[in-house]
Structure formats: C-alpha cells, structure tokens
C-alpha positions as CSV (number, residue, x, y, z in Angstrom):
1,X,61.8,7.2,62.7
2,X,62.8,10.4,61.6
3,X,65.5,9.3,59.2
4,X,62.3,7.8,57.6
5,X,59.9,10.7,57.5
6,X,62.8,13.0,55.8
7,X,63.6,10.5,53.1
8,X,61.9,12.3,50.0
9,X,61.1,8.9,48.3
10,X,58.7,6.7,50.8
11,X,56.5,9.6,51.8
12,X,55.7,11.6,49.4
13,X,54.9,9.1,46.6
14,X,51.7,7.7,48.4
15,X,50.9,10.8,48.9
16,X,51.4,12.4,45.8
17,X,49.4,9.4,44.4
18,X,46.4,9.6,46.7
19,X,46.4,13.8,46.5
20,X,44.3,13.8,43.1
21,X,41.3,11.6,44.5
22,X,41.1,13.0,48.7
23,X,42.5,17.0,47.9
24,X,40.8,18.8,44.6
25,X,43.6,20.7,43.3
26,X,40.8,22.8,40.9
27,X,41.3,20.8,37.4
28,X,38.5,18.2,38.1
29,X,39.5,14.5,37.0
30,X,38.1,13.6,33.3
31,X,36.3,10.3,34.0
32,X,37.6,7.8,31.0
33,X,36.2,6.8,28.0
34,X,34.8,3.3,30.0
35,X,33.7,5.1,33.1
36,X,31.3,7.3,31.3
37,X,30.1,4.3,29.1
38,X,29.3,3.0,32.2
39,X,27.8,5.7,33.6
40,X,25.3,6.0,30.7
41,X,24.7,2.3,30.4
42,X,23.5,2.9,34.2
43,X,21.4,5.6,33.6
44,X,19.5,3.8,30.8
45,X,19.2,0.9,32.8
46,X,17.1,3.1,35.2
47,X,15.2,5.0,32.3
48,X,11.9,4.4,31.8
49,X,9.9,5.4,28.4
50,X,7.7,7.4,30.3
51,X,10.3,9.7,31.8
52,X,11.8,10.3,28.4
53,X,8.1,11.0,26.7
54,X,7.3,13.5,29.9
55,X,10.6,14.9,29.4
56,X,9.6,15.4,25.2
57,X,6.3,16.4,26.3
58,X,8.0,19.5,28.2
59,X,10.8,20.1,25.8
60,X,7.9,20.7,23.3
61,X,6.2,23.2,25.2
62,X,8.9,25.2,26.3
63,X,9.6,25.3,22.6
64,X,6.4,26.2,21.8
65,X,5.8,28.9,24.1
66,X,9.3,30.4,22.8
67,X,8.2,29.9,18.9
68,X,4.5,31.5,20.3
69,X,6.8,34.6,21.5
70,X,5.4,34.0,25.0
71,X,8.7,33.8,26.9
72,X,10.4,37.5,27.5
73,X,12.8,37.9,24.6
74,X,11.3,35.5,22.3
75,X,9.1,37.8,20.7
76,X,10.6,38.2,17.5
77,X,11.3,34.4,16.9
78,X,7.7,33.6,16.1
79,X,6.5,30.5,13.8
80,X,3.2,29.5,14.3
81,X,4.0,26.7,11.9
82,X,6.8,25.5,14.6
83,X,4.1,25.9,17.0
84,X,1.6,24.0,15.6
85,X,4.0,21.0,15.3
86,X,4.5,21.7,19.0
87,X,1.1,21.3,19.6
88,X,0.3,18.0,17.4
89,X,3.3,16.6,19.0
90,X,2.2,17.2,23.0
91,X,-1.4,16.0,21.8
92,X,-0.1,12.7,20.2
93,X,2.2,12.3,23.0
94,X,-0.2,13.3,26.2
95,X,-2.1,10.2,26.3
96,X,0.9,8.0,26.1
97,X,2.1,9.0,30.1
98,X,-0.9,11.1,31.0
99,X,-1.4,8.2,33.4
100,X,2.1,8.3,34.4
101,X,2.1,12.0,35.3
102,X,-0.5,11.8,38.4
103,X,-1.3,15.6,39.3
104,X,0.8,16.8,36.9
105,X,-1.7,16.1,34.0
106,X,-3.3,18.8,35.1
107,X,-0.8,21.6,34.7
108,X,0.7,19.8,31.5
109,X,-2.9,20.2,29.3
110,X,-3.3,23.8,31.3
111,X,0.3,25.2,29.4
112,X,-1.0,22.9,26.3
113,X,-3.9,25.4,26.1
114,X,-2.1,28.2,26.7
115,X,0.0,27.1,23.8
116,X,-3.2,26.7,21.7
117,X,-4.7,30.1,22.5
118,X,-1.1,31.8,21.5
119,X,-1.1,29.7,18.2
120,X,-4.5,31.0,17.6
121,X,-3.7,34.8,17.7
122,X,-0.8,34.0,15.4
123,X,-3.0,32.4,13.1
124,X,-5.9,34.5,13.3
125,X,-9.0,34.0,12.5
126,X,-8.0,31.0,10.1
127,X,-6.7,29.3,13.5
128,X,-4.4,27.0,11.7
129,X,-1.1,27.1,9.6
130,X,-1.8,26.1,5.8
131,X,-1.9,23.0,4.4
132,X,1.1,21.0,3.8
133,X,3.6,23.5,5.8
134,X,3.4,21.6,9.3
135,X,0.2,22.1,10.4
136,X,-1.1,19.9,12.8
137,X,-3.3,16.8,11.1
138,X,-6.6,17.7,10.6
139,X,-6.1,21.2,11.4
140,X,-5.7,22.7,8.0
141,X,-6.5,22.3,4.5
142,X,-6.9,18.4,4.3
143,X,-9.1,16.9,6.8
144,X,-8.7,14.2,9.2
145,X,-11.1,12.0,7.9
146,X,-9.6,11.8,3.9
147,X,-7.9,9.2,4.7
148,X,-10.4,7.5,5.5
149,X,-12.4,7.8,2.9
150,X,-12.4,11.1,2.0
151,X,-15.0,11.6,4.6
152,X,-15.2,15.1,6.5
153,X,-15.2,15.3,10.3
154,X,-17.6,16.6,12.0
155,X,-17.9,20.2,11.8
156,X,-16.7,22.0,15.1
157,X,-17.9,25.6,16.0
158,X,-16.9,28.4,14.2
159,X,-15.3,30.1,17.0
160,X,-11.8,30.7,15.7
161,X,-10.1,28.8,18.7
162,X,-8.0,25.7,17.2
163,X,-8.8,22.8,19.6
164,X,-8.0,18.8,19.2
165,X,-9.6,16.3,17.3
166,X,-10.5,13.0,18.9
C-alpha cells in the first residue's frame, strides 16, 4: 500500500490530469473553437427578436443621451445630427416590442423625451438638423408626405419642440 502511494507514476498523473478542471491555478481554461460555437448557437437558440430590438432600443438612447452631452463627460462630443438618427431610430423601433416591454414602456418613451427635449436645445429654435444630413424623416427640409404625392402634413404647432409624426 505504501509502495503504491510513493510510486511517482500512478498517482500523480490522475491527478495532474484532473487539477486543471477541480483546482483554478489562475490562467482560466480557453474554451475551444467548437465549445464557443456551441455556446453561441445556444444563446441564439434562446434569443428572441424582441430582446435584440429592446436591447437596440437602449443602445440607441444611451447613445443619444451621450451625443446630446447629457451624460457627465460627454459634453463636448455633441451631434445633434447623431441624435436625431437616435431619435428616428427608437421611434421606428418603439412600436415593434412596446408590447413586449410591459411597464417598461413607460420609462423607455420617458428617456425618448428627454432625448427629444436635448435635441431641441441643440437645434434651437429650428428643432431639427437640415435636410439631407440625418435628420429624422419628416423632421427637416423635405416633408413626410412628398412621397406621397408631394402633399404637406399637417402643420403642427409652432412651439419649437420636435415631436413624432404619426
């Protein structure tokens, strides 16, 4: 029994094997190239559209906010162009998961016009970015309805606050 236990060749090697997976030894193990294909193929599988348009949805107001200069530090990277595209983005994209998002609805269109009001004191009185340079549809210098028709939309008060179209 103890001839056994001092042979340096039976023990150890088990043990040397197994000490990688049961005691961390600080370099954590690099799952291979399969195991993470596998890994994403599972997270997709469990993935829904919704999730990934909610998680858009916030991506584009968090980037907003920062291009607004509402978040501490971000004052000096300002674009109310960027903004704007924030804004038509979260609007086009709301009513897909609004549904989806329960309560949380609520606090997503209360930051979307938040966002709004910033973009508007970047803007000015002219409450929108010019024509052609990313402003959202219908916001600036061609209207919503020339494309159909050439029509104009309805005018909306004159109260410099950008707000959504139908």
């Amino acid at each position: 029994m103890t001839d056994e236990a001092a042979t340096p060749d039976q023990p150890e090697e088990p043990a040397a094997a197994a000490a990688p997976a049961a005691a961390p030894t600080g370099d954590p193990v690099q799952p291979s190239e399969d195991e993470m294909r596998a890994a994403y193929e599972a997270e997709l599988k469990s993935l829904r559209v919704e999730d990934l348009v909610a998680q858009t949805v916030v991506s584009l107001l968090n980037l907003g906010a920062r291009k607004a200069g509402l978040l501490p530090g971000s004052e000096d990277e300002t674009d109310p162009v960027q903004v704007g595209i924030a804004i038509e983005g979260i609007r086009r994209l709301l009513p897909l998961i609004e549904p989806a998002l329960g309560e949380n609805a609520a606090s997503i269109k209360d930051a979307l016009a938040q966002l709004q009001v910033a973009f508007t004191k970047l803007t000015g009185d002219q409450g929108v970015a010019p024509a052609g340079q990313g402003a959202p549809e219908g916001a600036a210098g061609t209207p919503e309805g020339a494309a159909d028709g050439g029509q104009e939309p309805p005018a909306k008060p004159a109260s410099g606050l950008w707000t959504p179209g139908p």
